[in-house]
C-alpha positions in Angstrom: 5.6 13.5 55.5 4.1 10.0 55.2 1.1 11.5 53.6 3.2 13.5 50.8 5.1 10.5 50.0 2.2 8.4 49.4 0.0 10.7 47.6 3.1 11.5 45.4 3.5 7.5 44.6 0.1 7.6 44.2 -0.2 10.2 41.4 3.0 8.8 39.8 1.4 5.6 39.7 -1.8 6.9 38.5 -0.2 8.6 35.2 1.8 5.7 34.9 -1.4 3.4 34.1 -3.0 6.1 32.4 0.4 6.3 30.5 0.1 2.4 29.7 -3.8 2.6 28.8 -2.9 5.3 26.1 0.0 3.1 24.5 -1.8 0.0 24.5 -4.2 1.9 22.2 -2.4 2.0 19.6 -1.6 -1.8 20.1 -5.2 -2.3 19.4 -5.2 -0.4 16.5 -5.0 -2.7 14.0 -6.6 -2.2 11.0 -6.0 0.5 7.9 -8.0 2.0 5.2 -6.0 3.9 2.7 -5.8 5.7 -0.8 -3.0 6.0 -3.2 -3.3 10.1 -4.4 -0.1 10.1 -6.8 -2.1 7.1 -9.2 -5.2 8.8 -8.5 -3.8 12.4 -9.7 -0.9 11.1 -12.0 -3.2 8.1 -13.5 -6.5 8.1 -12.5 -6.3 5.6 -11.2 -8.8 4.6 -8.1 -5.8 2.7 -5.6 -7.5 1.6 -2.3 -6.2 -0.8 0.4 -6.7 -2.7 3.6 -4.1 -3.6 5.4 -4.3 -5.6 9.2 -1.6 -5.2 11.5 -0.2 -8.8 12.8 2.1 -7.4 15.5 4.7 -4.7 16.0 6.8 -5.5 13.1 4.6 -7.1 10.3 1.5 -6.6 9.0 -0.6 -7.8 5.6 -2.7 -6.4 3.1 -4.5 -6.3 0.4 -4.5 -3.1 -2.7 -7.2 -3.3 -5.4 -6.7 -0.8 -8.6 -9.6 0.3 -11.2 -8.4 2.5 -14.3 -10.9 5.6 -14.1 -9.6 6.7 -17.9 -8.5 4.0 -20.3 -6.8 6.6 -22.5 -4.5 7.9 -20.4 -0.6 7.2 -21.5 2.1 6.8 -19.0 3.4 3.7 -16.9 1.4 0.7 -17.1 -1.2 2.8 -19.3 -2.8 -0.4 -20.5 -3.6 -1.7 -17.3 -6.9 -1.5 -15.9 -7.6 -3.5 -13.3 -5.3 -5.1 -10.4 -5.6 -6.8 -7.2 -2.4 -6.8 -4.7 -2.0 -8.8 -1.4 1.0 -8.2 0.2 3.4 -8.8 3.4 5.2 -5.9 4.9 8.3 -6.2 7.5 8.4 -3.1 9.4 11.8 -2.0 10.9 11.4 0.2 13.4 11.3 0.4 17.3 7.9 1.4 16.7 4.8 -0.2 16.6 3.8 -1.3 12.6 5.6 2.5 11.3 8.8 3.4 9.7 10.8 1.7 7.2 9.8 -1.4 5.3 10.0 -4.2 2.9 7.3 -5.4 1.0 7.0 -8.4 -0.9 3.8 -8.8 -3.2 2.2 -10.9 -6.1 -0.4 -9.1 -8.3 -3.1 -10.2 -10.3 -3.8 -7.5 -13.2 -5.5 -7.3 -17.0 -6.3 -4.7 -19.7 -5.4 -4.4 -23.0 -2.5 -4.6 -25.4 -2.6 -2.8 -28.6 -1.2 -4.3 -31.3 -0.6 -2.5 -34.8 -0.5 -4.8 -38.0 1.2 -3.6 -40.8 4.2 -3.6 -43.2 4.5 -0.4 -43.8 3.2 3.1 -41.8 0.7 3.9 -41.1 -0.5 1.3 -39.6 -3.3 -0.6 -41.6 -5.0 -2.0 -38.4 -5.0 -1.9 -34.7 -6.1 -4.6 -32.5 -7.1 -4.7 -28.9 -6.5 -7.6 -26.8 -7.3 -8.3 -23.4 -4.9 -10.1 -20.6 -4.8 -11.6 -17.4 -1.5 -11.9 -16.0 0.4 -13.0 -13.1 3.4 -10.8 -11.5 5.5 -11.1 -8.2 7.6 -8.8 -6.4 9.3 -6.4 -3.8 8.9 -2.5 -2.3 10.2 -0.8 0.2 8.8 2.3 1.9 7.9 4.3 4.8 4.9 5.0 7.0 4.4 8.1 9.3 1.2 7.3 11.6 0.4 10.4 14.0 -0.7 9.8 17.7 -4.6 9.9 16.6 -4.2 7.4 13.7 -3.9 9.3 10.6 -1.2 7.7 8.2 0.8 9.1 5.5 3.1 6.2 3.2 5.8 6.4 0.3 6.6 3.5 -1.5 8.2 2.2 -4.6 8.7 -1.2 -6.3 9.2 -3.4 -9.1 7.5 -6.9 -10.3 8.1 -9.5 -12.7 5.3 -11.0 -14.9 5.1 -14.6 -14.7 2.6 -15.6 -17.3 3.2 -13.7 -20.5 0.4 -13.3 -21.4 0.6 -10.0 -21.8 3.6 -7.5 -23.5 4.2 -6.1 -20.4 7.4 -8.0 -18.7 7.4 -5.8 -15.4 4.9 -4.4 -13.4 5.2 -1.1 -10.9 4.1 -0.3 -7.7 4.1 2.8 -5.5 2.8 6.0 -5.0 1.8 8.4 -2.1 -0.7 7.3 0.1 -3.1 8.8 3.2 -5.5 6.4 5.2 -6.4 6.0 8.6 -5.4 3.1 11.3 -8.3 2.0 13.7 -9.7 -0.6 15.8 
């Protein structure tokens, strides 16, 4: 009987650690690679990020954006370029997943067009490049399965703080897929 009890404590124990050793792996991953597919489809836009996990409720990252089409009308259509670091604040019981708040500043140019004329048609068009400044806040959700592939769906607004370009807000969001490692 002693021999059944201690091999059972044994076996429990033994899943135990190998139950600890498979959650601390996800503990140690801590980096992500992702791409936004709604700007790439809707926009053509190419929308890649890093993000680094800082602990179980926060994480940072960075989001670059290159215009693949610079005809292409629709939200933001004169942007072409953008670079996004960001903070997220995760609220979940989970580890970096679930629901979240993002706060973000963004660095962005293209190209206003400006028509000059009295009267229609417009006599002249000119195209001016801009650099501008913006800063705001998101909120989303991310779905991470047990072997690190990641699904998110966020949506926010920003506030230009420059004015150097006609743009007064910015947007940010999309769909995105990536994959967390170590």
């Amino acid at each position: 009987m002693k021999k059944i009890i201690l091999l059972a404590i044994l076996c429990i124990g033994s899943l135990s650690i190998n139950a600890q050793e498979n959650s601390d792996q996800q503990f140690l991953r801590n980096h992500e690679l992702k791409i936004n597919m709604s700007n790439l489809i809707g926009f053509k836009w190419l929308d890649v990020s890093y993000e680094r996990i800082l602990n179980e409720e926060s994480s940072i990252g960075i989001g670059t954006l290159i215009s693949l089409d610079h005809k292409i009308d629709g939200i933001d259509e004169y942007r072409t370029f953008s670079i996004t670091p960001y903070y997220r604040h995760f609220f979940s019981s989970k580890y970096a997943r679930g629901f979240f708040v993002e706060v973000f500043t963004m660095v962005h140019s293209g190209t206003d067009e400006n028509y000059y004329s009295n009267s229609y048609p417009y006599d002249s068009l000119a195209e001016e490049k801009y650099t501008d400044l913006a800063a705001g806040i998101s909120v989303g959700g991310k779905f991470i399965t047990k072997r690190g592939f990641i699904t998110e769906i966020y949506i926010g607004i920003g506030r230009d703080l420059l004015g150097n370009s006609d743009l007064e807000v910015v947007g940010r969001g999309g769909v995105s897929i990536g994959y967390r490692f170590q």
